[in-house]
C-alpha positions as CSV (number, residue, x, y, z in Angstrom):
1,X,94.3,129.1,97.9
2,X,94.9,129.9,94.0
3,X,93.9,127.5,91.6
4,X,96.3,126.7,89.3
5,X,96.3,128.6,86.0
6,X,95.0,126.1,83.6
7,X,93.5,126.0,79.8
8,X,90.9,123.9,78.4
9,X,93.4,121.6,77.4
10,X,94.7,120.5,81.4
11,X,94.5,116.8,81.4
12,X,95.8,116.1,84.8
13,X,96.8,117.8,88.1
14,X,98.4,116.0,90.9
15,X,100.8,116.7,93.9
16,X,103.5,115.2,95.3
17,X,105.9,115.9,98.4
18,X,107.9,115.4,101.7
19,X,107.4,115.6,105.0
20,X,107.8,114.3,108.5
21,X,105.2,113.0,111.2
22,X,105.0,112.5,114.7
23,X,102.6,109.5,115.1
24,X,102.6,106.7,117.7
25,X,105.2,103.8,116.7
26,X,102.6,101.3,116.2
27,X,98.8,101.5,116.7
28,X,98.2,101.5,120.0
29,X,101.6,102.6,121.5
30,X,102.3,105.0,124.3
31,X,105.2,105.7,123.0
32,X,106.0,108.3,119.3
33,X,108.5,109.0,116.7
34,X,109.3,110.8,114.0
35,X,109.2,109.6,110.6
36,X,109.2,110.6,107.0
37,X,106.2,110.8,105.4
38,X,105.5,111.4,101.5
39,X,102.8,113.3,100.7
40,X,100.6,112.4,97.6
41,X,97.8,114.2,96.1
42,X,95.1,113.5,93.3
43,X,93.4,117.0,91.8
44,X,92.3,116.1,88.1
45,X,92.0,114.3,85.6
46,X,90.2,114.2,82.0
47,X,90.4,111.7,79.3
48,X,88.1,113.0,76.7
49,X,85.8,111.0,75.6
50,X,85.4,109.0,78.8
51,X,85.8,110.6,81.6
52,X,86.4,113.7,83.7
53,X,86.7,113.8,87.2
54,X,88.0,116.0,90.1
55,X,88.6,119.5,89.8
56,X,91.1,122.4,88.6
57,X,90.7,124.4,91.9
58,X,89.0,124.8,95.5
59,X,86.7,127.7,94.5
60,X,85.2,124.8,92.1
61,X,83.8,122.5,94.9
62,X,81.4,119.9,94.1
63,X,82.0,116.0,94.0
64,X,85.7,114.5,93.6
65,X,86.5,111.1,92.9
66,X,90.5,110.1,93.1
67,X,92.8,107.1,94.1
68,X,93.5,106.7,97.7
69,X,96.9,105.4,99.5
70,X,98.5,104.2,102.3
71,X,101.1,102.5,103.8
72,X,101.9,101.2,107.1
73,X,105.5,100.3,108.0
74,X,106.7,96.8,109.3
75,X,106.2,96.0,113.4
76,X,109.0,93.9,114.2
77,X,108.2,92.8,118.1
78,X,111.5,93.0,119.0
79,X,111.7,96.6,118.8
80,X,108.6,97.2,121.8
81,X,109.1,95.8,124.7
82,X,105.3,95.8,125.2
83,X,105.1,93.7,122.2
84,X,107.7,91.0,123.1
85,X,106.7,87.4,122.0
86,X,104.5,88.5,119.4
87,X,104.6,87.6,116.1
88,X,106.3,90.7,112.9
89,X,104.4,92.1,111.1
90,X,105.2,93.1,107.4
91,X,104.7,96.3,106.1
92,X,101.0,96.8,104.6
93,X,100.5,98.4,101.7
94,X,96.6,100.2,101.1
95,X,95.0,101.2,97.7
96,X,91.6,102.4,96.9
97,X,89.2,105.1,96.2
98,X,88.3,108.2,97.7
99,X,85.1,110.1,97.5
100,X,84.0,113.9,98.2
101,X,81.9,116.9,97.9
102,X,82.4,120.4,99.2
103,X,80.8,123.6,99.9
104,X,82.4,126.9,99.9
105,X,82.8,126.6,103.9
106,X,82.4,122.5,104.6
107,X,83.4,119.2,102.7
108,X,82.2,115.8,103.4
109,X,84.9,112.5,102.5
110,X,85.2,108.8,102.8
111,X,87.7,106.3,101.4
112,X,87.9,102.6,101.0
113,X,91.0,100.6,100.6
114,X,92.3,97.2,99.9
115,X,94.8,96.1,102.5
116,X,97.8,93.7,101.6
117,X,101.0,92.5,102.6
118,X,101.6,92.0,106.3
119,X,98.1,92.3,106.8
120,X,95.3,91.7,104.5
121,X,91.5,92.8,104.6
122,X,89.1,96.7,103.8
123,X,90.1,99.4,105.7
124,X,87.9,102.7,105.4
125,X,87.4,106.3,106.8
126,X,85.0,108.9,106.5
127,X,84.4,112.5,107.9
128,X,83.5,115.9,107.4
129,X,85.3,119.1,107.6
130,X,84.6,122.8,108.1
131,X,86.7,125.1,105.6
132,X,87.7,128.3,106.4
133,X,90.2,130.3,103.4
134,X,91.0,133.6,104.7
135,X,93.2,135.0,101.5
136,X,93.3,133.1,98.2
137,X,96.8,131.7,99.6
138,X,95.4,130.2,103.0
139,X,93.2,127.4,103.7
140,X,92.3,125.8,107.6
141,X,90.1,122.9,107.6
142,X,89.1,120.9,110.7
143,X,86.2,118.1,111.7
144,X,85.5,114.7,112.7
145,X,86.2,111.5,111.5
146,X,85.9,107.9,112.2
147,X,87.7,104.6,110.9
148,X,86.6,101.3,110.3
149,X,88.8,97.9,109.3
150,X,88.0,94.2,108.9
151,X,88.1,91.3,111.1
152,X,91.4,90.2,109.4
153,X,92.9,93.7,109.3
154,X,91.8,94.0,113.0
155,X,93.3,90.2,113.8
156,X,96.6,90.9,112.4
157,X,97.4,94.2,114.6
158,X,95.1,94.2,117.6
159,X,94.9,89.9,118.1
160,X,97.3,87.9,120.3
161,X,97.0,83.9,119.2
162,X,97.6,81.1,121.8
163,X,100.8,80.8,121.0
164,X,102.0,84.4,121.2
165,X,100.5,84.8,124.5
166,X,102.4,82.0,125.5
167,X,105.5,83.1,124.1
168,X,104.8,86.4,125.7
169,X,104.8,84.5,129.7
170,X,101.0,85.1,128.9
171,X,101.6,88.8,129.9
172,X,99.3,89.6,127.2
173,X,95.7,87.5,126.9
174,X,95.1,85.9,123.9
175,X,92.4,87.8,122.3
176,X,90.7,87.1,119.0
177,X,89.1,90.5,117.7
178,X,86.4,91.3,115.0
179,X,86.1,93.6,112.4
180,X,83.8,97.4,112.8
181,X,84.7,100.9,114.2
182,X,88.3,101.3,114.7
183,X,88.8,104.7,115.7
184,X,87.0,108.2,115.8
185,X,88.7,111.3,116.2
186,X,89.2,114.9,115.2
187,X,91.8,116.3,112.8
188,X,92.3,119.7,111.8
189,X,94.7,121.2,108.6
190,X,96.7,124.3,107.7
191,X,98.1,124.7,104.1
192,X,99.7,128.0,102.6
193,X,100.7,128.7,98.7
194,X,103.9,130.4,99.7
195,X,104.8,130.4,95.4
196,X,103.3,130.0,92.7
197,X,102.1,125.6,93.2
198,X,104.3,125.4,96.4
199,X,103.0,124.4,99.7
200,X,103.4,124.3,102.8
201,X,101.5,121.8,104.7
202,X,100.6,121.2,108.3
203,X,98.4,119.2,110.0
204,X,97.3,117.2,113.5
205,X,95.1,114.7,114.6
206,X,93.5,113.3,117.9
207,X,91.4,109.8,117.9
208,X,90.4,107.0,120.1
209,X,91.0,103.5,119.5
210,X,87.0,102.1,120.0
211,X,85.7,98.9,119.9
212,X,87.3,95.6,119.2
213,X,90.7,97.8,119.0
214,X,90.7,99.1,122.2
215,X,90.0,96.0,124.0
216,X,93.2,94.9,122.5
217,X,95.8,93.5,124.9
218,X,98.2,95.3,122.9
219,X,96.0,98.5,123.5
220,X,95.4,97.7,126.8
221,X,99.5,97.9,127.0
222,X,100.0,101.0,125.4
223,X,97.0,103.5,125.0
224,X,94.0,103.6,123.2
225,X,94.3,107.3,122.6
226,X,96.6,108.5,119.8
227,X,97.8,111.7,118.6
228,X,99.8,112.8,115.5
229,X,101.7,115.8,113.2
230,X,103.2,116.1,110.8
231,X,104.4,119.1,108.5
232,X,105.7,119.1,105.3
233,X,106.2,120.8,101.8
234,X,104.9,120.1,98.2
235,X,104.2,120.8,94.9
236,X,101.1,120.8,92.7
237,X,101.8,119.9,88.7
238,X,99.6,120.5,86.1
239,X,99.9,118.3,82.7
240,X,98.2,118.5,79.4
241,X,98.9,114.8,78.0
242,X,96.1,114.8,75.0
């Protein structure tokens, strides 16, 4: 795709938009639904004297270092049958730092985030992706990947206490999990510059709850494979703030 047209003087690109997703309705479920999804994107930015990180465009490659988000929505039990007796769960909210570097036809990625409110804890993921850009316009990206969380990240949505298995007619064992290798999958990407900083963005994903996870009575309940899409639109801004 193009790079944006930028001077020296380009302090700070970024991307925002909207879109909606087909993903499981909580980890581990059988069962999906269709959600918004905001779409949030680091490119750039320079503060002279002190640091410069990221990059203007694609064709540039090489290492990028940017924030990293994400949020989970609230599981309220009462909702899933398959999770009836089980204690809510608030919505989490995840912030950290990602880390890359790409080629002109592969990238390699991994991100680490800080896990808080309805359930606390490091959650991570890294992977590598073959890049294929047929016009300026067009990019496809696809590869492997593989998620990792700890013990009390994995407790709070993959462990069933005493108590809730009791309250559940002990339909689902109580099970106290530890932390490691949450998932490993495949995801692949599609993005067109239809105008001038305007995108259009779609991607899927296919991964395996492993480990600890997948033992999960919850798991166990639903299934441990999960699939998601989502499609959506956005814009890229460019800002010279110094």
């Amino acid at each position: 795709m193009q790079a944006p047209e930028v001077d020296s003087g380009v302090d700070l690109i970024f991307e925002i938009g909207v879109g909606g997703e087909v993903s499981p309705e909580y980890e581990g479920s059988d069962k999906y639904s269709l959600s918004p999804s905001p779409i949030v994107g680091f490119g750039y930015l320079r503060i002279p004297g002190l640091l410069d990180i990221g990059s203007t465009g694609p064709e540039e490659g090489g290492l990028s270092i940017g924030p990293a988000f994400e949020y989970k929505g609230e599981r309220n039990a009462d909702d899933f049958d398959a999770l009836d007796g089980l204690n809510d769960v608030d919505a989490t909210y995840e912030v950290g730092i990602s880390v890359g570097y790409e080629w002109e036809f592969a990238e390699i990625y991994g991100e680490a985030r800080y896990a808080f409110g309805g359930a606390e804890g490091v959650v991570g993921e890294f992977g590598a992706n073959a890049i294929y850009r047929p016009t300026p316009q067009l990019e496809f990206k696809a590869g492997p990947f593989a998620t990792l969380a700890s013990e009390d990240y994995t407790e709070t949505y993959f462990g069933v206490t005493a108590a809730e298995s009791a309250n559940t007619g002990f339909r689902l064992d109580a099970y106290d999990p530890k932390g490691g290798f949450k998932s490993v999958g495949v995801s692949g990407s599609a993005r067109y510059e239809f105008r001038e900083d305007w995108f259009l963005n779609a991607d899927a994903s296919y991964s395996r709850l492993v480990g600890d996870a997948a033992d999960s009575p919850i798991v166990k309940a639903g299934d441990e494979n999960q699939f998601t899409f989502g499609l959506g639109v956005s814009k890229r801004f460019t800002l010279d703030l110094f």
